[in-house]
C-alpha positions as CSV (number, residue, x, y, z in Angstrom):
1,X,7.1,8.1,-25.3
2,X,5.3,8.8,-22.0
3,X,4.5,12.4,-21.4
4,X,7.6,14.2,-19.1
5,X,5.1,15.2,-16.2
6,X,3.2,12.0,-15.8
7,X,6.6,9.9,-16.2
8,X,7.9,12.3,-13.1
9,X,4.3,11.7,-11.4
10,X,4.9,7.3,-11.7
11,X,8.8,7.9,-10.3
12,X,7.9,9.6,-7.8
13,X,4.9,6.7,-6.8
14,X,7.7,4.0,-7.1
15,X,9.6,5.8,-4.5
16,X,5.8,6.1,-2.5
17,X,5.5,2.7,-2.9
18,X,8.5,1.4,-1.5
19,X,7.9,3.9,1.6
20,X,4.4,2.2,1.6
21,X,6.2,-0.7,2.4
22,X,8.6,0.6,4.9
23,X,5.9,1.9,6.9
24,X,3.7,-1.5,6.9
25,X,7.1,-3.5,7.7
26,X,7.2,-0.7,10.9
27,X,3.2,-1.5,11.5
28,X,4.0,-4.8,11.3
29,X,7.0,-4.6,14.3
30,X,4.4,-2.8,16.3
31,X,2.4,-5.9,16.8
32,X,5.1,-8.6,16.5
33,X,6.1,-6.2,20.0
34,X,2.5,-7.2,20.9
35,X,2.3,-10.3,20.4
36,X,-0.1,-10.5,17.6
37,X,1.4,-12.3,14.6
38,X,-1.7,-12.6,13.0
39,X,-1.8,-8.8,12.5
40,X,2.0,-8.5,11.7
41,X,1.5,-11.0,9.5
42,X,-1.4,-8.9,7.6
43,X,1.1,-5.7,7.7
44,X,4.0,-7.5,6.5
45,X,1.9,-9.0,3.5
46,X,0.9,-5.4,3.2
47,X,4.7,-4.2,3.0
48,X,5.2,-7.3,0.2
49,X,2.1,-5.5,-1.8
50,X,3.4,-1.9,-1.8
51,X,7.0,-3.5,-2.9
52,X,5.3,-5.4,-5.6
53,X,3.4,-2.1,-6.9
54,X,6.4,-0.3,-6.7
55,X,8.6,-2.8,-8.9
56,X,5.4,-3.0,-11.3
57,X,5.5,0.3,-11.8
58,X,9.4,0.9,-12.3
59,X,9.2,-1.8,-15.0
60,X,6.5,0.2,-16.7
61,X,9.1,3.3,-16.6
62,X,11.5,0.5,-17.9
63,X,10.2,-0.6,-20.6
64,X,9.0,2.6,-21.7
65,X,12.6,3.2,-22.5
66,X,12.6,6.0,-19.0
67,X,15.2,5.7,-16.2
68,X,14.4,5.2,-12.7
69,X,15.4,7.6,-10.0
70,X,15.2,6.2,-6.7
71,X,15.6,8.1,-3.4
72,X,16.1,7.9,0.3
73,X,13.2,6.4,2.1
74,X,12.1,8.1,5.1
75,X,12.2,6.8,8.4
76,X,8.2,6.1,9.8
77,X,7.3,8.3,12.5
78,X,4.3,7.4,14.2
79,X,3.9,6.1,17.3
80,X,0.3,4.4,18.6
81,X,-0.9,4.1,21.7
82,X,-3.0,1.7,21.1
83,X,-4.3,-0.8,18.4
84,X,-7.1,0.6,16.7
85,X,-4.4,4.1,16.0
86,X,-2.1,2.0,13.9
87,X,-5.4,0.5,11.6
88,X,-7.0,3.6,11.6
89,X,-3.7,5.3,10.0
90,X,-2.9,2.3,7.9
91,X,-6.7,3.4,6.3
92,X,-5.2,7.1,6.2
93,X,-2.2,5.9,4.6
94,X,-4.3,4.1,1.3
95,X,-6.8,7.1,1.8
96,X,-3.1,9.0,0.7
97,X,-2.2,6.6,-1.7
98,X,-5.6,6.8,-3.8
99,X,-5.2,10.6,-3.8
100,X,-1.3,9.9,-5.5
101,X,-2.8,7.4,-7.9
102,X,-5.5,9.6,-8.7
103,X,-3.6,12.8,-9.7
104,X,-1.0,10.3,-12.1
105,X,-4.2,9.1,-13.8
106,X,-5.8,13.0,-13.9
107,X,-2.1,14.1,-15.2
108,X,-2.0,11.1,-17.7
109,X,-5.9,12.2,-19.1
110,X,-4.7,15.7,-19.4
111,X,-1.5,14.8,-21.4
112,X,-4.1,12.2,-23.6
113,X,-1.9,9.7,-22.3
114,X,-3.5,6.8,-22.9
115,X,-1.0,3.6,-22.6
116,X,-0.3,5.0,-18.8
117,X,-4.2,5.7,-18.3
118,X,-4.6,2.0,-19.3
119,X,-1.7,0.9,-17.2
120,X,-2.9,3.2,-14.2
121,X,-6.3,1.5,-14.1
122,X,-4.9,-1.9,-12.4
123,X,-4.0,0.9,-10.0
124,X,-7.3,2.6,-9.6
125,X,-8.9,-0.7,-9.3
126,X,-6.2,-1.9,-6.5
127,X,-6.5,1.5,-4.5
128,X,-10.4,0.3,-4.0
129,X,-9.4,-3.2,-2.6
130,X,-6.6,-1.6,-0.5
131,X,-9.0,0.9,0.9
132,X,-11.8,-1.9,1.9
133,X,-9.3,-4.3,3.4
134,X,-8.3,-1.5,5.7
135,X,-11.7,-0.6,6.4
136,X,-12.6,-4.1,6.9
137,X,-9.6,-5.3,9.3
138,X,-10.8,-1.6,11.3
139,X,-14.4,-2.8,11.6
140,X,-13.1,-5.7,12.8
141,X,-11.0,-4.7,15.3
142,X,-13.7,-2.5,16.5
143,X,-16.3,-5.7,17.2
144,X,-13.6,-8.0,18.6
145,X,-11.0,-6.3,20.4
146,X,-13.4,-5.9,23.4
147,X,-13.1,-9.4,24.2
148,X,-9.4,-11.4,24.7
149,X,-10.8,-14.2,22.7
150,X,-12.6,-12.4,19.9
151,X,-9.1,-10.9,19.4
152,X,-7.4,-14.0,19.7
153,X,-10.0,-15.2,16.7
154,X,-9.4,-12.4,14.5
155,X,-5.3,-12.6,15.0
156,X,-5.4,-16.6,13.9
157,X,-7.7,-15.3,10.8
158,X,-5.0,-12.8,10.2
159,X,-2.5,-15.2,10.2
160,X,-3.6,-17.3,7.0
161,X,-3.0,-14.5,4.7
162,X,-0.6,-15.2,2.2
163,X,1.0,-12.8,-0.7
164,X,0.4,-12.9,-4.4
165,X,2.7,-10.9,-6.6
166,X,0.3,-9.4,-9.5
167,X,0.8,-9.9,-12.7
168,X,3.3,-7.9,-13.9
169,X,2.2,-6.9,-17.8
């Protein structure tokens, strides 16, 4: 049986996740409004990620024998001025997102929880590729968004990425 706080602690993150998701589908209206599919494309991979973690994680609760509460999703509320404000708090956001996934795992180490400290380690590991992508695609924007066809470049590169659900243990 999964200790009652950190089983609270992964419910709650699927209901994160799925916000996650909501929030990247709104990033990735913002530049489908801009004309940059390449970069709504990235966001609405992004959104298929958070919905894939989310769904990983409620069949962890699941087959832990736990039932899964899920809640209202809040309604994004940003609103960017420019570009660079919408990468710059998609980075925030997976910033955020580490700090969740880091207090499950410190919850799950104080409990001696081991099963969810193994299964929260895909998560750990994840949280580190989410939080270079974001840093990357930022750093990128920086260097070609001063020039219309560096942009251009980086919105067709943008384009080619494609989803793949994990694997879902």
């Amino acid at each position: 049986m999964i200790n009652e706080k950190v089983a609270k602690l992964v419910n709650e993150q699927v209901n994160k996740e799925f916000y996650s998701a909501y929030l990247y589908l709104d990033f990735a209206n913002y530049f489908e409004d801009e004309g940059l599919d390449g970069f709504a494309n990235w966001y609405f991979i992004q959104a298929q990620e958070e919905m894939d973690h989310a769904l990983k994680m409620r069949k962890y609760l699941i087959d832990n024998g736990l039932h899964v509460q899920l809640d209202a999703i809040a309604k994004p509320n940003k609103v960017f001025k420019n570009h660079t404000e919408v990468l710059e708090a998609g980075l925030e956001h997976e910033r955020y997102v580490t700090s969740l996934i880091n207090a499950i795992y410190d919850a799950a180490f104080d409990a001696r929880e081991y099963k969810s400290m193994q299964f929260l380690d895909w998560f750990v590991k994840e949280q580190v590729e989410e939080e270079k992508n974001a840093e990357d695609l930022l750093k990128k924007m920086a260097i070609f968004s001063k020039d219309s066809k560096g942009l251009y470049s980086l919105n067709q590169e943008l384009k080619g990425r494609t989803f793949t659900p994990s694997a879902n243990e």
